[in-house]
C-alpha positions in Angstrom: 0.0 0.0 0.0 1.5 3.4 -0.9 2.5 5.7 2.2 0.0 8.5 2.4 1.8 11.8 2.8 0.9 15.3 3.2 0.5 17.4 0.4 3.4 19.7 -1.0 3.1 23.4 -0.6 1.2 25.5 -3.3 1.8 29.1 -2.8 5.6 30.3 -3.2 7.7 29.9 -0.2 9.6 32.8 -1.2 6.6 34.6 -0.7 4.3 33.3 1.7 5.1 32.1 4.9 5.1 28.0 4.8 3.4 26.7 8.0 4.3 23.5 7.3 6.9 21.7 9.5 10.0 19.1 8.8 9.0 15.9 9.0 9.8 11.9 9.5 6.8 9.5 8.0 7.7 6.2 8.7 4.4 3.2 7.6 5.6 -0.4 6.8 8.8 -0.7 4.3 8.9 3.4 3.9 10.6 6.4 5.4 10.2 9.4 4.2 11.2 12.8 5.4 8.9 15.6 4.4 8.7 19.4 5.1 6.3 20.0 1.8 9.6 22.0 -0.4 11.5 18.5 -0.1 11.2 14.7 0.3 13.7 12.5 1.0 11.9 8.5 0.6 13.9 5.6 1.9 12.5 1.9 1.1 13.4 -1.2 3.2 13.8 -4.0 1.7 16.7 -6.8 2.3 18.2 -2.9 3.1 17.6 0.0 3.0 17.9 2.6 0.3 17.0 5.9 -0.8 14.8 5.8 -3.7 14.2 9.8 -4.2 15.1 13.2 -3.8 11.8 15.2 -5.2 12.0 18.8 -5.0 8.3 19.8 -4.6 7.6 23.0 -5.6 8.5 22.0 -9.4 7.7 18.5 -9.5 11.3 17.5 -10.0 13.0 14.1 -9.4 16.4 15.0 -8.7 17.5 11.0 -8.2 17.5 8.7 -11.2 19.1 5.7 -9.5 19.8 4.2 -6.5 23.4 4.3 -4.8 24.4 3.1 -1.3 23.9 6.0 1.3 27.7 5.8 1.8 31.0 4.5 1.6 33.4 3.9 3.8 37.2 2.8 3.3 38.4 0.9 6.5 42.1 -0.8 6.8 42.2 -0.1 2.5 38.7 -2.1 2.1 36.0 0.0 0.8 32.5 -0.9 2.1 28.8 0.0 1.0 26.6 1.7 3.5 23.2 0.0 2.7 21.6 0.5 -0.8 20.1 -1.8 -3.6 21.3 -3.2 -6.1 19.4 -5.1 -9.6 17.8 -1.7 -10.9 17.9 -2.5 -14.8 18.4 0.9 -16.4 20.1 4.0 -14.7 17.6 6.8 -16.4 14.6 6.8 -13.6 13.3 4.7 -11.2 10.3 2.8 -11.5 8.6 2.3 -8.5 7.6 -0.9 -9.6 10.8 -2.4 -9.5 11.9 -1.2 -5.8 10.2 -4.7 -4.6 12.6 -6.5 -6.4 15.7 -5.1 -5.4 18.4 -6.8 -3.9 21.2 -6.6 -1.2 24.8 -6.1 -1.6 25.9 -8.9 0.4 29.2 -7.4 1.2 27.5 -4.2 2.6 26.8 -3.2 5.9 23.2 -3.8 6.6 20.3 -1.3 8.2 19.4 -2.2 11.6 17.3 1.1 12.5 16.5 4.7 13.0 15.7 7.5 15.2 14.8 10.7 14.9 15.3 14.2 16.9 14.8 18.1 17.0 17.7 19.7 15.6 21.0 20.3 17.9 23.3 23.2 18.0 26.9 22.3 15.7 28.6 24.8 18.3 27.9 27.4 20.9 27.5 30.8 19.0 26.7 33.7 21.4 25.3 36.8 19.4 26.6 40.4 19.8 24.1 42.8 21.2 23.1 45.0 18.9 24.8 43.6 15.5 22.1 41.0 14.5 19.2 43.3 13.1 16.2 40.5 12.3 15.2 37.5 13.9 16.5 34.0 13.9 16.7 30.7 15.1 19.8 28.8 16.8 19.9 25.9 16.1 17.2 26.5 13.3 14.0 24.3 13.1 13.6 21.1 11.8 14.1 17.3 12.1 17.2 14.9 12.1 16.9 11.1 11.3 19.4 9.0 11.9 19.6 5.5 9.9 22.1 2.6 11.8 23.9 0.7 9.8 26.3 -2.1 10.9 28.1 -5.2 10.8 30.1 -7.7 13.1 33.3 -4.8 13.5 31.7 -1.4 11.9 28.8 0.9 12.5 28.0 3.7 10.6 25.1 6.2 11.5 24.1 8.1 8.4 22.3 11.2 10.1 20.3 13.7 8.0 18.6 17.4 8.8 15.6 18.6 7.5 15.0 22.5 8.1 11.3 24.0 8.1 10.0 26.1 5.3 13.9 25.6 3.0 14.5 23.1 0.3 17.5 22.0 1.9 18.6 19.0 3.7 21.9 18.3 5.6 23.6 14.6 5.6 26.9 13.3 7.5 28.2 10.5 8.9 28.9 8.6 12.4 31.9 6.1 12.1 31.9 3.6 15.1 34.5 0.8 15.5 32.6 -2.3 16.7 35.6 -4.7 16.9 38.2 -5.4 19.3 40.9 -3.9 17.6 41.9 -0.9 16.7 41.0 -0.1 12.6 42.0 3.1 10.2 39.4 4.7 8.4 41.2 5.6 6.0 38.2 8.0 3.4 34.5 8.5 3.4 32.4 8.9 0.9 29.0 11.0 2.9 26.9 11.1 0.1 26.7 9.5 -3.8 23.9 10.6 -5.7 22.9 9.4 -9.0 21.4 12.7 -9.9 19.4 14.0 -12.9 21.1 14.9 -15.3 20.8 18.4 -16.3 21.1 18.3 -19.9 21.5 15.1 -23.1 23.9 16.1 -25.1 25.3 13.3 -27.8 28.6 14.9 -28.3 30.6 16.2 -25.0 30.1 19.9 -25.0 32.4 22.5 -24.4 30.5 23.4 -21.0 28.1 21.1 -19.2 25.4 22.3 -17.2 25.1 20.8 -14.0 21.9 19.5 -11.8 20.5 23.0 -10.1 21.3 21.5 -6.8 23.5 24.0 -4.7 26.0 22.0 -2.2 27.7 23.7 0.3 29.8 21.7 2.9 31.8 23.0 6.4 34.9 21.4 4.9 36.4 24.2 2.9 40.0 26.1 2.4 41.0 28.9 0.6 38.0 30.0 -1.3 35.6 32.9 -1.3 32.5 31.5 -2.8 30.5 28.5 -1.9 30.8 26.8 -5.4 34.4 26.6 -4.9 34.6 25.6 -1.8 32.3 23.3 -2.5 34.3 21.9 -5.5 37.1 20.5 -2.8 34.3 17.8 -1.9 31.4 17.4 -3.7 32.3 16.4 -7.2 30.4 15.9 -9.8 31.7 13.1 -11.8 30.6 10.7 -14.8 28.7 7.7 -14.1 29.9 4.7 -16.5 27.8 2.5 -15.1 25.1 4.5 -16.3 25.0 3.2 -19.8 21.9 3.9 -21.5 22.1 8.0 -21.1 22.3 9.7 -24.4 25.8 10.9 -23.8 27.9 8.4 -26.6 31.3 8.7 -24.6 29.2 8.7 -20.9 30.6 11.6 -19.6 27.7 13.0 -17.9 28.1 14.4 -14.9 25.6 13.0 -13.2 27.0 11.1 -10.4 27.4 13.4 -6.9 30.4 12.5 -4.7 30.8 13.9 -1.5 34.1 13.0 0.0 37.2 14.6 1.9 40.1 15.4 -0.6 42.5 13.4 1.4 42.0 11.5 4.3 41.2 11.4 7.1 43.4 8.2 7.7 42.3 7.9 10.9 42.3 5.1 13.9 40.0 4.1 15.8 39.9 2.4 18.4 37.3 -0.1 20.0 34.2 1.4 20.7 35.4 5.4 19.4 33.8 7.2 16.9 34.7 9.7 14.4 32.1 12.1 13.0 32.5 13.1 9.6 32.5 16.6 8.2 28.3 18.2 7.0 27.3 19.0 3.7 23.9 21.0 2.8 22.5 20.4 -0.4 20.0 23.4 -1.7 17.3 22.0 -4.3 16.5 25.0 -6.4 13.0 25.4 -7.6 14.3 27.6 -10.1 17.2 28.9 -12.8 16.3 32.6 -12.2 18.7 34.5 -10.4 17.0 36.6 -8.4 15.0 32.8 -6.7 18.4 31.7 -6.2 19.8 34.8 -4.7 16.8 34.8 -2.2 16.8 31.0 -1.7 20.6 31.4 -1.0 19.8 34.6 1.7 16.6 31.6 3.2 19.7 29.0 3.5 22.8 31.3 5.0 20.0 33.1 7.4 19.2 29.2 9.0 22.3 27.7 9.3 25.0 30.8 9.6 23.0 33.1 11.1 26.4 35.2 12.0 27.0 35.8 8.8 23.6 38.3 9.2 25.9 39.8 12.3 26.8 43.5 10.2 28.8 46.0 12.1 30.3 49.3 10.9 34.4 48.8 10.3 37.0 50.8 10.8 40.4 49.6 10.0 42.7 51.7 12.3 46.3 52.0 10.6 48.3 52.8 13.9 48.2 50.4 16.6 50.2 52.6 19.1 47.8 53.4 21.8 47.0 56.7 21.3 46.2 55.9 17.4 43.9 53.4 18.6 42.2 55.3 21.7 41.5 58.5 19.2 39.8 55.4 16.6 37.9 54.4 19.1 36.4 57.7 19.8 35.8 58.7 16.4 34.0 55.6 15.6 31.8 56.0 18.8 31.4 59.5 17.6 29.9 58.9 14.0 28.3 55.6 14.6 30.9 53.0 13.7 30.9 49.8 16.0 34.4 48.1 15.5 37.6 49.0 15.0 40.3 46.7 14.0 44.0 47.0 14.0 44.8 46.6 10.4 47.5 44.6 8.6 50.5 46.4 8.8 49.5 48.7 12.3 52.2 47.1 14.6 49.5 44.8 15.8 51.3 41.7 17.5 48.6 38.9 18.4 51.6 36.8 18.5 52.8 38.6 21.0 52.3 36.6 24.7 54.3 39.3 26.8 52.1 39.9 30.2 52.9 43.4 29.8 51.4 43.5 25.7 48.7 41.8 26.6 47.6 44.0 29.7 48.3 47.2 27.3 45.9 45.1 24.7 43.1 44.7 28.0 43.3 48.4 28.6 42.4 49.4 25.4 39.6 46.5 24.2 38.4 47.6 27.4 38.4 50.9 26.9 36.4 50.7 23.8 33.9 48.3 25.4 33.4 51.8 27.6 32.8 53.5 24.2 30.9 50.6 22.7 33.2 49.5 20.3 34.6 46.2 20.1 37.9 46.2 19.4 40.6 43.6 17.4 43.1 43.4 14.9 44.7 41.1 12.3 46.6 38.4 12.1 48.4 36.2 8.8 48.3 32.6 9.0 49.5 30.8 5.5 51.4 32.9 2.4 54.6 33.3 4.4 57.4 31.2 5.2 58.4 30.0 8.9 61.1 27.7 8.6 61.7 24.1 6.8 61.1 22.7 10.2 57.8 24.0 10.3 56.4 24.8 6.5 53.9 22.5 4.9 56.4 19.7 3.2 56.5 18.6 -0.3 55.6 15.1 -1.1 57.6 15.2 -3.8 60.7 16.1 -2.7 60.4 15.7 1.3 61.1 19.6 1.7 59.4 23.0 1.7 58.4 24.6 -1.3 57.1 24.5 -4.8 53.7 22.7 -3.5 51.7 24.9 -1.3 49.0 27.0 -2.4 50.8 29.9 -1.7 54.4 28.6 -2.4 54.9 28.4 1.3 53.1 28.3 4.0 53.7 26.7 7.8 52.0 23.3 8.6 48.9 24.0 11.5 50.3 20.7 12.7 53.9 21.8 13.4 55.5 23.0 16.4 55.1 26.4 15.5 51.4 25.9 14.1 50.7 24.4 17.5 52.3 27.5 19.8 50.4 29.9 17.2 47.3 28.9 18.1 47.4 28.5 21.4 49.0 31.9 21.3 45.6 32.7 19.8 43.3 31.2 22.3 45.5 32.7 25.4 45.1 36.5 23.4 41.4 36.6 23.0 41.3 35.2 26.9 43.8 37.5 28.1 42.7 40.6 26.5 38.8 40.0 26.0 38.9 41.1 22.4 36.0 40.9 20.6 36.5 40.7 17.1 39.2 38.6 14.8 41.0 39.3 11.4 42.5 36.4 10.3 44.1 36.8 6.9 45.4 33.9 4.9 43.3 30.9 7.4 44.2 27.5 6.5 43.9 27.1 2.8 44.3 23.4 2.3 47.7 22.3 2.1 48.7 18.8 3.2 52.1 17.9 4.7 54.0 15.2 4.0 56.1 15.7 7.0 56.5 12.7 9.5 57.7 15.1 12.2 55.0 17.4 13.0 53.6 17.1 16.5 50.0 17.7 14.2 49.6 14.7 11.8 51.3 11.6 11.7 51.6 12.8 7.9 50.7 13.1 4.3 47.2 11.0 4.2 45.9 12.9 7.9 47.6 15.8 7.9 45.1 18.1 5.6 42.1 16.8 8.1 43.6 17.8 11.1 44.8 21.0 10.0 41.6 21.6 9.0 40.0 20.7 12.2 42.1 22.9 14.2 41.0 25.8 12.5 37.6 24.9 12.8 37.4 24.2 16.7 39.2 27.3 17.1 37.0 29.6 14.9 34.0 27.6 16.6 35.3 28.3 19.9 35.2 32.1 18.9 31.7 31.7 17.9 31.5 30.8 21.9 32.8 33.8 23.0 31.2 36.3 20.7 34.1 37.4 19.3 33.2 38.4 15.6 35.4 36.9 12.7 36.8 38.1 9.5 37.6 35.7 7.7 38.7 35.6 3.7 37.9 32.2 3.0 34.4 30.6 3.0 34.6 29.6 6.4 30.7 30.3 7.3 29.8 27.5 7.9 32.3 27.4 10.8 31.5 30.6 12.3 33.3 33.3 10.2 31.0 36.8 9.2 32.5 38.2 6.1 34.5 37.3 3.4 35.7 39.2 0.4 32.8 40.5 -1.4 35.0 39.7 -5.1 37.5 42.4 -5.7 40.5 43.0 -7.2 43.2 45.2 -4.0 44.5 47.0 -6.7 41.5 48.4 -8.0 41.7 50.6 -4.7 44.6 52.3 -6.4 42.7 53.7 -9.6 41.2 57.1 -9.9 38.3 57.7 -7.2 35.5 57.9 -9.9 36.8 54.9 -11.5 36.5 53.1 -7.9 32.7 54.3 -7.2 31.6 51.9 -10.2 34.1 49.4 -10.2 33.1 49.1 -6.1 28.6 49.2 -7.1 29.5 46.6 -10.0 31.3 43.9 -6.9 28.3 44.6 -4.9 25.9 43.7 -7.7 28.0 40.0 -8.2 29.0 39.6 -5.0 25.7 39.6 -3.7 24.6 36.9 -6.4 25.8 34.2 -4.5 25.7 35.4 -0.4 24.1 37.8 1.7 25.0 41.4 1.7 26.3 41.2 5.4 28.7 38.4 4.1 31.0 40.5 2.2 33.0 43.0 2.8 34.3 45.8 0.5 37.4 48.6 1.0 37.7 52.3 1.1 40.9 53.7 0.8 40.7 56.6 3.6 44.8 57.1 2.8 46.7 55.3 -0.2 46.4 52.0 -0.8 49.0 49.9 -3.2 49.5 53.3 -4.7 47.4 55.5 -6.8 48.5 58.6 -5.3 46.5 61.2 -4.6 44.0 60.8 -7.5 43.5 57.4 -5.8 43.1 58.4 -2.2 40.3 59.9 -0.6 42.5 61.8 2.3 42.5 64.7 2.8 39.0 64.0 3.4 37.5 67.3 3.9 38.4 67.7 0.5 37.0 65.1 -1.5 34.0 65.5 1.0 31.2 64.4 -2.3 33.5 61.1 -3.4 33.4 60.4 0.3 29.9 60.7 0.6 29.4 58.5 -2.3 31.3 55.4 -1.3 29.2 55.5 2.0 26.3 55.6 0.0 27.3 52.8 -2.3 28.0 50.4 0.5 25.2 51.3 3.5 22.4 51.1 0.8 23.7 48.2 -0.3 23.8 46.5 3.2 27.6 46.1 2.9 30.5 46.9 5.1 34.0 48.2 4.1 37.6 48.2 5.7 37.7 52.1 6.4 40.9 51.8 6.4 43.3 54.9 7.1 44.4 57.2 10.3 41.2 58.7 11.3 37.4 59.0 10.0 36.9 62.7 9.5 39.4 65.6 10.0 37.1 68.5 10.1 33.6 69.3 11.2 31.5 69.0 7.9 33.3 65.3 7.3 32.3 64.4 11.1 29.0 65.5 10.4 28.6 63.9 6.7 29.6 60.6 8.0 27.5 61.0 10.9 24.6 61.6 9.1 25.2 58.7 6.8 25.6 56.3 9.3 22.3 57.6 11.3 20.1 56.9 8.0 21.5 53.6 7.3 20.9 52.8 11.0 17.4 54.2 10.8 16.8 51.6 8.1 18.8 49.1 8.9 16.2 46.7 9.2 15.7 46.7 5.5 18.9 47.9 4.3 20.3 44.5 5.2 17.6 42.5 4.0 18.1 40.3 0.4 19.2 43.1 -2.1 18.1 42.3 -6.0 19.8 44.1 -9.1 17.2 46.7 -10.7 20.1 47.2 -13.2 23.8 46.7 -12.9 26.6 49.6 -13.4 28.1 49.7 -16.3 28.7 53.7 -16.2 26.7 54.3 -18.9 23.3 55.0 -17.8 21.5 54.5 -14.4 22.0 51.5 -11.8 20.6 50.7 -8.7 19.4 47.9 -6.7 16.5 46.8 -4.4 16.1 45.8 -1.2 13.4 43.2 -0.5 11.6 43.0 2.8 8.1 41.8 3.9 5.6 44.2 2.4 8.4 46.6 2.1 11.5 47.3 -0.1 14.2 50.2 -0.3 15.7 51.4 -3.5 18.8 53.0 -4.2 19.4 54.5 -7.8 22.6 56.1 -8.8 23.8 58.2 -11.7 26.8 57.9 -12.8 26.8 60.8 -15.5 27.7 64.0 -15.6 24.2 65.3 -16.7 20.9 65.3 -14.5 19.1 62.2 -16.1 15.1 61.7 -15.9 14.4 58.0 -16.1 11.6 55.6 -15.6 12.7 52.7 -13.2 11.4 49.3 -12.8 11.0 48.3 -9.5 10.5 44.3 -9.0 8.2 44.0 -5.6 7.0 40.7 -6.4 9.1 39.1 -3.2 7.7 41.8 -0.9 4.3 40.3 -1.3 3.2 43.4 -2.3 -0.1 43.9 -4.9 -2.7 46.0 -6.4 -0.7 49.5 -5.7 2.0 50.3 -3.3 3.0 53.5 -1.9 6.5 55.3 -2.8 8.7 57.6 -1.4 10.9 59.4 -3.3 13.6 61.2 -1.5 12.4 63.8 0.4 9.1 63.8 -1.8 5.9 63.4 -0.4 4.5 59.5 -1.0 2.5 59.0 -3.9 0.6 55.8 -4.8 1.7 53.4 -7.8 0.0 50.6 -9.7 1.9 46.9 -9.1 1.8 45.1 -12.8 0.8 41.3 -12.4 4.4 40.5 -12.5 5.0 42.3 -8.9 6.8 45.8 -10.9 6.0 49.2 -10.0 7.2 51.6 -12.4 8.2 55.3 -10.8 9.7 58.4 -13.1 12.5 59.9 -10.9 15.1 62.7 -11.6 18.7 61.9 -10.2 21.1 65.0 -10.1 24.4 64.6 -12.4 26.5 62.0 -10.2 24.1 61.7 -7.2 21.7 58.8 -6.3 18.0 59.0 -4.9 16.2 56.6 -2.6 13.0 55.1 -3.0 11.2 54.2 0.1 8.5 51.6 -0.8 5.7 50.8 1.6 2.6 48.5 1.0 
């Protein structure tokens, strides 16, 4: 008899708020976890499989075939985690034949489930006043958990479903059963045979890949999801897959989640090893602007202090008196952290009792200001010594194999004293926030030496695991991270928002486009509040003086402009420079920037959408989306006043019929919303200027 389940969700999600709830349905031989975006269906037969991924909302079978639920490589023998096996072609699924499906003796078989509320992955403790909507930690949803074992080996496949996202979570529990100890040596924690996204005959130049969007916790030296998702989850051909149309089968339809190397790790009887997690988003959509906002849904649930968005100033001085005068000028305009930039003098390396008491005094001192106060640290691109720099497999020395050429091994003596130099600083002092430039980005060590890693096959696991307790034990402590690397998912705020440092060194006109065009693709792919931009306050890799913005009073309209690129945008810079104003008018222009953006913060860091992006040729601007709400921002980059008529997509506010706008310092008129969710509004912008649009239901 088929399982009965509740029916998917109708209106859009994006939209209306789903009331619906995460689910596990469990009747006779079927599990199935539900929240009415996604299902998940497990059958159980001689053992248990999963026989679908179905995103909802579109109808859409994302699974064509059955795989195990995970492998598992043990003293060099690889090992099935449950599955089928007999299913005749690899193109779809009938359910017909699921009955007749059979085990893989050699596999390790199901034995049963549970199921939970959703735990916490770390302690993250919020910073008054920088998280500006509500959330949920840990966010809301289910967990099953599927046992699977046999005489000398369990393996606990878990899975997360979140309410009201098309998203699940999957990792893995490794458990020696035996009486000896055993290496595990890789892991495969997921292998989908996916649909493919596209039948070509011939091999294309490009394929287009399933719209699933896989992010995963295991990730070095990248600044956008999709590559540090490329480090794991691969997307590979599937040759057993013989009847797709592809001649040569070089699909890629087969999904591979696994760590890069490693973890080579024993185990001994009756300890466990938990593998890394890896969130798989099932778009309902190709359009850009649902995958921006489904992308926003994802990073709001399960990084929530990524949404954490304080004003920066990068201090260059970190003598005391530099750093107490930062402090008050920040407190006096409206900034809310001040960090000790890269090249200040800052020494977090530094353990002297007397440094670190000088460091107290002034974190504390800006804590009296409310400010939070840190500074910057580099871990990889530099060389320590051969003792302690990542070694070459290849040659058995340092050099010629790291990502940056050379970099010290986390595992070394000297990568073990750094970090707990690291932990003893932000206990000492009471520091609040963390730059940390160059964080692990992924090199393994072939050493045999280091205190770290036994060597080559573990040493890029644990490397990576000490970076993450430590940036999870930040999280603890509410000390706010920088991070340029996608380490989100581990507790960092920001990373890059895609730039170029050089760029910082062009003419100041040149920057003001070059800076709204990042913000437009940066934003593509993360949250506003997850990037960071940079304004060079003094010179910066050059440029000169038709680069740099000091002396400030006198480029007092350029100045104004970058503020108003980035705070209607939702984004922070790096202020980076000696002080934030040098005469009254500047104090009182960024002043009063900082006090509008505040007094719309709410919705200035909500999801932003592209009304058009700058190409210096016309108008730009982009949107702000909220509930029955949005905020636009429309610049002109000419040297002529311009009269245009401006598109304004307010589908995703939910708002219809008419809605009322506000523009500038106009009085609110109301406008007609078309029946694809645009309001149209005629607005004047003055020759290089931009006007807001305040847009109310």
């Amino acid at each position: 008899m088929p399982i009965d389940l509740p029916m998917p969700v109708t209106a859009d999600w994006l939209v209306s708020k789903v009331t619906r709830r995460a689910e596990v349905i469990a009747q006779g031989s079927e599990i199935v976890l539900d929240n009415g975006l996604i299902r998940l269906s497990f059958h159980r037969g001689e053992n248990l499989a999963r026989v679908g991924v179905d995103q909802l909302t579109r109808r859409a079978s994302l699974q064509r075939a059955i795989r195990p639920e995970a492998e598992v490589t043990i003293d060099g023998k690889s090992i099935s985690v449950g599955g089928l096996k007999g299913q005749p072609i690899g193109n779809y699924l009938d359910q017909n034949w699921i009955a007749g499906l059979k085990d893989d003796p050699a596999s390790l078989k199901f034995v049963g489930y549970s199921q939970s509320p959703l735990t916490e992955r770390f302690l993250w403790k919020p910073v008054k006043g920088w998280l500006h909507s509500k959330t949920n930690w840990p966010p809301k949803g289910v967990q099953l958990n599927l046992e699977f074992e046999n005489a000398t080996t369990n393996v606990t496949v878990h899975y997360e479903l979140y309410d009201a996202l098309p998203v699940y979570s999957k990792w893995l529990t490794v458990t020696n059963r035996g009486p000896v100890p055993v290496r595990l040596n890789s892991f495969k924690s997921e292998i989908l045979a996916a649909t493919e996204a596209e039948s070509p005959v011939e091999v294309p130049g490009g394929w287009k890949l399933p719209n699933i969007q896989v992010e995963t916790e295991f990730t070095t030296c990248a600044m956008t999801g999709a590559d540090a998702a490329r480090q794991t989850a691969l997307w590979k051909e599937d040759p057993s897959y013989g009847t797709q149309v592809n001649y040569q089968l070089k699909t890629p339809c087969l999904l591979e989640v696994a760590p890069p190397l490693g973890p080579n790790r024993t185990l001994k009887p009756k300890e466990s090893f938990e593998t890394f997690r890896t969130w798989f988003i099932a778009h309902d959509s190709e359009d850009a602007d649902r995958k921006t906002l489904t992308a926003n849904r994802f990073y709001r649930a399960v990084t929530p202090w990524a949404f954490e968005n304080p004003l920066i100033f990068h201090v260059r001085s970190a003598d005391p008196k530099s750093v107490r005068e930062a402090i008050d000028e920040a407190a006096r305009v409206g900034f809310e952290l001040v960090v000790m930039t890269f090249g200040s003098g800052f020494e977090i390396e530094n353990d002297d009792p007397k440094y670190l008491a000088e460091m107290k005094e002034l974190v504390d001192y800006g804590k009296s200001k409310g400010i939070a106060l840190g500074g910057y640290s580099l871990l990889a691109s530099r060389s320590i010594d051969a003792k302690n720099d990542v070694v070459n497999p290849k040659t058995g020395k340092p050099g010629g194999f790291a990502t940056f050429e050379n970099s010290p091994c986390v595992g070394s003596e000297w990568g073990e004293k750094y970090f707990k130099k690291l932990y003893a600083f932000f206990k000492a002092t009471g520091s609040g926030v963390f730059e940390h430039d160059g964080s692990y980005p992924g090199d393994a060590c072939a050493s045999t030496g280091h205190p770290g890693h036994e060597g080559y096959e573990d040493s890029r696991y644990r490397q990576w695991e000490v970076v993450r307790d430590f940036y999870r034990w930040c999280r603890s402590q509410g000390i706010y991270l920088n991070v340029p690397d996608w380490y989100f998912l581990n507790g960092s705020s920001k990373t890059g928002m895609g730039y170029r440092e050089t760029n910082w060194s062009l003419p100041r006109a040149q920057q003001e486009i070059i800076e709204r065009q990042n913000i437009a693709d940066g934003t593509r792919y993360k949250a506003p509040s997850m990037g960071w931009m940079f304004v060079p306050l003094s010179e910066y890799h050059g440029g000169g003086a038709a680069a740099t913005i000091e002396p400030l009073k006198d480029h007092l309209d350029h100045y104004q402009a970058r503020l108003r690129n980035l705070l209607s945008a939702g984004v922070q810079a790096c202020y980076r420079g000696p002080r934030l104003y040098d005469a009254p008018e500047t104090e009182a222009m960024v002043k009063g920037e900082v006090d509008w953006y505040k007094k719309h913060r709410d919705l200035l860091e909500s999801p932003l959408l592209m009304i058009r992006r700058a190409d210096g040729r016309d108008y730009d601007g982009w949107i702000h989306v909220g509930n029955k709400e949005a905020i636009a921002t429309v610049f002109n980059p000419l040297k002529v006043e311009i009269e245009r008529e401006i598109p304004l997509p307010l589908y995703y506010t939910g708002i219809t019929g008419s809605a009322k706008l506000t523009v500038g310092q106009q009085s609110p008129k109301s406008v007609k919303v078309d029946s694809r969710g645009i309001a149209t509004v005629k607005v004047k912008i003055p020759a290089g200027k931009s006007i807001d649009v305040m847009i109310r239901s």
